[in-house]
C-alpha positions in Angstrom: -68.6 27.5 42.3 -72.1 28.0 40.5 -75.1 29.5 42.9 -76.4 25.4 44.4 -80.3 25.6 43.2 -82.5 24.5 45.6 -84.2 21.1 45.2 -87.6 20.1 44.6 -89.3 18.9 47.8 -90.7 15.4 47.6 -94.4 15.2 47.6 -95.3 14.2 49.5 -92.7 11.0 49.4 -91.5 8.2 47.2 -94.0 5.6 46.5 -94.1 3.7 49.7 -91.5 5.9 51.3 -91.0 8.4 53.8 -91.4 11.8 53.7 -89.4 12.5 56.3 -86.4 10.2 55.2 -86.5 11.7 51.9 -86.1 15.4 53.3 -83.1 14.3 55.4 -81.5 12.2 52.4 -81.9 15.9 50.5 -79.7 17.2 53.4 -77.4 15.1 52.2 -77.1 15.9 48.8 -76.9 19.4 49.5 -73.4 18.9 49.9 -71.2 19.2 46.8 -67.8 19.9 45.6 -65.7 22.3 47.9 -68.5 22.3 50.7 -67.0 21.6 53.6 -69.0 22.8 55.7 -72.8 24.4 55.5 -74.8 26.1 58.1 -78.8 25.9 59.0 -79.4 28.6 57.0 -77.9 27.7 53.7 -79.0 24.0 54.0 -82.5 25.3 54.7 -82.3 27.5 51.1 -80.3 24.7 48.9 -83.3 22.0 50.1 -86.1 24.3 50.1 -87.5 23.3 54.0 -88.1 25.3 56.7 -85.6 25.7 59.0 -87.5 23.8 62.0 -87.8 20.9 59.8 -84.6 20.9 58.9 -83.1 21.6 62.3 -85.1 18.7 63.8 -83.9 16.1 60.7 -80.1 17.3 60.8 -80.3 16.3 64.7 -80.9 12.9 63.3 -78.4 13.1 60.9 -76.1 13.7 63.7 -76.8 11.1 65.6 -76.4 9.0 63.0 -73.2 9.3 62.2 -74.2 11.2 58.6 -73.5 14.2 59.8 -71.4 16.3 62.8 -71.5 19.7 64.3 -68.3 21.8 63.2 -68.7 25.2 64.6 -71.9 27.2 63.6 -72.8 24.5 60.7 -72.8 21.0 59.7 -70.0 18.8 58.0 -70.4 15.5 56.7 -69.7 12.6 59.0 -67.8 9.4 59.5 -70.6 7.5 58.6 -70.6 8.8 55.1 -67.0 7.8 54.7 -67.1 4.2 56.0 -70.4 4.1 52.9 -68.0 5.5 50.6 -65.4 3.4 51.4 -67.5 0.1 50.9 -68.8 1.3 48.1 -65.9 2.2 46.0 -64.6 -1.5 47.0 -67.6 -2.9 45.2 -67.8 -0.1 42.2 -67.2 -1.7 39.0 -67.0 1.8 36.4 -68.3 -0.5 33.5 -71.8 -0.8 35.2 -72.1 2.5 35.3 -70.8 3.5 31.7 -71.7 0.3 29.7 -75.9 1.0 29.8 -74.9 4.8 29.2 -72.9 3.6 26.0 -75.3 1.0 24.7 -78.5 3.5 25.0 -76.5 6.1 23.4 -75.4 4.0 20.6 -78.8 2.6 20.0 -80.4 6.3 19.7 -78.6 7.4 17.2 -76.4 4.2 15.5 -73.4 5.3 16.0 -70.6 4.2 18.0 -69.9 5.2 21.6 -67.0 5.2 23.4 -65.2 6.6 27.1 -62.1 7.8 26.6 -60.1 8.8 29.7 -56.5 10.7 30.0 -53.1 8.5 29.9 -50.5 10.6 30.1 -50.3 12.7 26.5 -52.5 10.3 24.8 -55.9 9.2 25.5 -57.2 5.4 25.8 -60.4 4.5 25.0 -61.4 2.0 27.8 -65.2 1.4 27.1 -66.9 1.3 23.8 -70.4 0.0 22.2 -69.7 -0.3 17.9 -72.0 1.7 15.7 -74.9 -1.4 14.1 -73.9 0.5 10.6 -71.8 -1.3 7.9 -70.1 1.9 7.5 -68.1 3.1 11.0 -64.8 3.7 12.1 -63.1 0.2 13.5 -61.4 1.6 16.9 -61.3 -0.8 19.7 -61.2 -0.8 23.3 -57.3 -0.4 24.5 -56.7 2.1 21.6 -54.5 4.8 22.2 -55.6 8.0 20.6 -53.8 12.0 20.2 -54.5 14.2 23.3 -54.8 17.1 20.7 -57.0 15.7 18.4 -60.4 14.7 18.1 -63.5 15.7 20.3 -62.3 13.5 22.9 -58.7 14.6 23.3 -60.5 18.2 22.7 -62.9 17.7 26.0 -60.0 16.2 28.2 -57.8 18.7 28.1 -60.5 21.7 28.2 -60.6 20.2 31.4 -57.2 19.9 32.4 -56.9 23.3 32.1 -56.1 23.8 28.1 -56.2 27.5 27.0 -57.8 28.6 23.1 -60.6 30.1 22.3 -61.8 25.9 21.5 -61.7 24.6 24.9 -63.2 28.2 26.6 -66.0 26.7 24.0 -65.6 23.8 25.4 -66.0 24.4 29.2 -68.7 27.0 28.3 -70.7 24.5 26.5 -69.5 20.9 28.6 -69.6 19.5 24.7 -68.2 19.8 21.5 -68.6 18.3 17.8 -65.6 18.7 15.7 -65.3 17.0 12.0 -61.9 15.7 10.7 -59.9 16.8 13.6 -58.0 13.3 14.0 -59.3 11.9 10.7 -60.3 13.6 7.5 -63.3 11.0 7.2 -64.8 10.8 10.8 -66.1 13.4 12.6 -67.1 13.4 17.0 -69.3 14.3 19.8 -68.0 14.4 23.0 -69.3 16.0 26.6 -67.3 15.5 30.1 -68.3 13.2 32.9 -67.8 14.0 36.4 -67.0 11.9 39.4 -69.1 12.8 43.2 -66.0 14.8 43.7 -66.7 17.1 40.7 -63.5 15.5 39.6 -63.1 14.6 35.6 -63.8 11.2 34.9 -63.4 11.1 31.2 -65.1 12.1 28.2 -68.0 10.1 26.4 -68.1 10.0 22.6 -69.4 9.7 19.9 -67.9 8.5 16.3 -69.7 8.9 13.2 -68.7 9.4 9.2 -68.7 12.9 8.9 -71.6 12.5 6.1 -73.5 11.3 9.2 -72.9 14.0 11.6 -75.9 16.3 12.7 -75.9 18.8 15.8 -78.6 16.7 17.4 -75.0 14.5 17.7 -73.8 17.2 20.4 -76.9 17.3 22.4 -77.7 13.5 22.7 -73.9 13.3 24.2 -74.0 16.0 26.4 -77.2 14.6 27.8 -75.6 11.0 27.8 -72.6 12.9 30.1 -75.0 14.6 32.6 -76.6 10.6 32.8 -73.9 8.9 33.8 -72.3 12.3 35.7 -75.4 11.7 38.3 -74.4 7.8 38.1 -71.3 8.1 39.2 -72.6 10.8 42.0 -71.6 14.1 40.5 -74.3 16.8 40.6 -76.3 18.2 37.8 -75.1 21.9 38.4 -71.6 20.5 36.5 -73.4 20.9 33.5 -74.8 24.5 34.1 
């Protein structure tokens, strides 16, 4: 797992917040993928407070419910599961991806789409169509090659693929590949995470390859980190 940077303390709060609520919410967060549990000392170094101060808002957090004591550290708490639990009974994925697609589409006029993993093939299950007369005519429900096109390329780099392309891939968390699936069209695509670190699917985008331009590949991969920290994933995915 990639070295957890530590956060930028609040200053001194958010506009008509807390100061001290923000600094134990950051406790929170410190907690990603495969933490299970953290002690004083590392929490201290991943939020950037002093160890007093953090001692003193953990204590809270324990009492709460947010957190519990598990040996010499701290582990998340029930009260965090009984959050996520409510909340995943109210998630609706399309709020999350829809205003990702439709700005990402709007930037650069082309047409954005999630695809996600169905067995060998991949469906695309949200999409926003290019504005331009010119564009590929894929709809949402399509069924689409695993091994072809950006897409396909990006979900199985991340299923664990091996090539030189999808080491590229998992180096770079994008990719932009011309007339892979069709000679015509080329894509952009870049991975989203889930808060579990887990794969969610990958955003595209589909242009005519006399429209493709490497700013394609950066406006994607930025688009992915967006809606990444939407779904709760952390930014460190993308490093």
């Amino acid at each position: 797992m990639p070295r957890y940077q530590s956060r930028q303390l609040p200053q001194p709060a958010a506009d008509g917040g807390v100061a001290a609520v923000d600094r134990a919410l950051m406790l929170l967060k410190a907690f990603g993928a495969g933490d299970s549990v953290l002690g004083l000392a590392e929490l201290a170094a991943r939020t950037g407070l002093v160890k007093s101060t953090a001692l003193r808002l953990l204590a809270s957090l324990v009492h709460a419910g947010f957190l519990r004591k598990q040996g010499q550290g701290y582990a998340l708490g029930n009260e965090v599961s009984r959050l996520h639990a409510v909340h995943a009974a109210s998630f609706n994925l399309g709020e999350a991806v829809m205003p990702v697609l439709r700005r990402l589409s709007a930037e650069t006029r082309e047409s954005a789409a999630l695809h996600v993993r169905q067995g060998e093939q991949r469906l695309c299950l949200y999409r926003v169509d290019s504005p331009q007369p010119l564009r590929d005519h894929g709809r949402v429900g399509d069924l689409f090659p695993l091994d072809r096109g950006s897409g396909g390329r990006v979900l199985m780099a991340f299923s664990g693929a091996e090539g030189e392309i999808y080491d590229r891939i998992r180096r770079d968390k994008s990719v932009m590949i011309s007339a892979d699936r069709v000679p015509d069209l080329a894509g952009a695509s870049a991975p989203v995470f889930d808060a579990a670190g887990q794969l969610v699917g990958a955003l595209t985008l589909i242009m005519p390859t006399t429209r493709s331009h490497p700013s394609h590949q950066a406006a994607v991969r930025t688009a992915a980190l967006d809606l990444t920290q939407r779904l709760g994933g952390l930014p460190h995915l993308f490093s």
